[in-house]
C-alpha positions as CSV (number, residue, x, y, z in Angstrom):
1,X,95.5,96.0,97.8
2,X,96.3,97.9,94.7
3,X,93.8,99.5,91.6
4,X,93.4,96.8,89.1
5,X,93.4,93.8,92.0
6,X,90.9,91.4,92.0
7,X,89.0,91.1,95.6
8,X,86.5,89.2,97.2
9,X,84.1,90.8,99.5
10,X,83.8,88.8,103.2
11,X,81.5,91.4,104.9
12,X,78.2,92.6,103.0
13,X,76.6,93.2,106.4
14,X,75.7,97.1,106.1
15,X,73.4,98.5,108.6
16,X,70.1,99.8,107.2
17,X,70.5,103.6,107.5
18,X,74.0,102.7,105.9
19,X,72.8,100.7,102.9
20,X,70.5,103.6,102.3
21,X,73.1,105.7,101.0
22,X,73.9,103.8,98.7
23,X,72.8,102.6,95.4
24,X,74.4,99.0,94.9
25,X,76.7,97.1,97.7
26,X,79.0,94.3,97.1
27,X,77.8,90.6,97.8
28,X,79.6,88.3,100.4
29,X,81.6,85.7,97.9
30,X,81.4,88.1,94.9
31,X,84.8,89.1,93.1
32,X,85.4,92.5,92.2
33,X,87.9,94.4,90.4
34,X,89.2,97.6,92.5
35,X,88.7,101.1,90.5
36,X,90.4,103.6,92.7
37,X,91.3,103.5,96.5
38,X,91.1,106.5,98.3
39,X,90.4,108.1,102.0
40,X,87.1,107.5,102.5
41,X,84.2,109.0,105.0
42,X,82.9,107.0,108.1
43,X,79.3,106.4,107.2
44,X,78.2,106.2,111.0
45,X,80.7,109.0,112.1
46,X,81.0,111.4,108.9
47,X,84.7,111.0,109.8
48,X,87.5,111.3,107.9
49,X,90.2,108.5,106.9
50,X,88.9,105.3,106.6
51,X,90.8,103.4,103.4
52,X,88.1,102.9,100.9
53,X,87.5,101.1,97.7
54,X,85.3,101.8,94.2
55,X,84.8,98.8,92.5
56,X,84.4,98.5,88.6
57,X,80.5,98.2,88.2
58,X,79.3,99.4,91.3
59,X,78.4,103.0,91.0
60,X,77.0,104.8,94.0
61,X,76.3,108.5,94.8
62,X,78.7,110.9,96.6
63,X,79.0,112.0,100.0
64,X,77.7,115.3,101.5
65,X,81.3,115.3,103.0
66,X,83.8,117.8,101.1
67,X,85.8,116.5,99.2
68,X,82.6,114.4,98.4
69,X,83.6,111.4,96.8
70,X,81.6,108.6,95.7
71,X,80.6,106.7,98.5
72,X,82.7,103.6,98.4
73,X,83.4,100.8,100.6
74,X,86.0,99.6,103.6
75,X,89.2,98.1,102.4
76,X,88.6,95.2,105.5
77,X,85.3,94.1,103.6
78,X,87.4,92.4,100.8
79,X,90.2,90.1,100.7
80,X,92.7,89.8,98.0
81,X,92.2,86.9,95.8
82,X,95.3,84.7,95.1
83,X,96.4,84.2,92.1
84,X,95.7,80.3,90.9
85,X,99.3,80.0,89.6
86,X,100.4,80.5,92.8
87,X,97.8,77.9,94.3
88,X,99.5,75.7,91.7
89,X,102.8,76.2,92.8
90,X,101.7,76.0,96.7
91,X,100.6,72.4,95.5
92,X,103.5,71.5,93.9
93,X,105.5,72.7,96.8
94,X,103.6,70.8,99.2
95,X,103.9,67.9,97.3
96,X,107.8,67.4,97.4
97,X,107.9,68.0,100.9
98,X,105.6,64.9,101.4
């Protein structure tokens, strides 16, 4: 995953004292654009070095943690999205081996 990738989130299961610190989380299915990627903050542990996105319109406070960054979200909750040229070209492929 790189800034500027489009994702789609495949986990929005946050648990509740989790989803309180936050101000908007993604939605399972949803695409989003990635903003900056960064070492995050465990939200259960307060720990250190967790890959973690921001995504382009969801804005959320920032940790207590120093550095304190905005709070963002596990890599592993999004998925890179394909590009559809390359679907097309899978296809195609596919095709001439049948």
């Amino acid at each position: 995953m790189i800034v500027g990738q489009s994702v789609v989130c495949i986990d929005d299961h946050f648990e509740p004292h989790v989803a309180a610190e936050f101000i908007v989380l993604p939605k399972k299915g949803q695409v989003y654009v990635i903003r900056e990627m960064g070492l995050g903050v465990n939200a259960l542990t307060n720990e250190p070095g967790e890959v973690m996105v921001l995504l382009v319109g969801l804005h959320n406070p920032r940790s207590n943690v120093p550095p304190y960054p905005e709070r963002g979200f596990r890599q592993d909750r999004f998925r890179e999205l394909e590009d559809i040229t390359d679907q097309f070209v899978k296809k195609e492929e596919f095709a001439e081996i049948l």
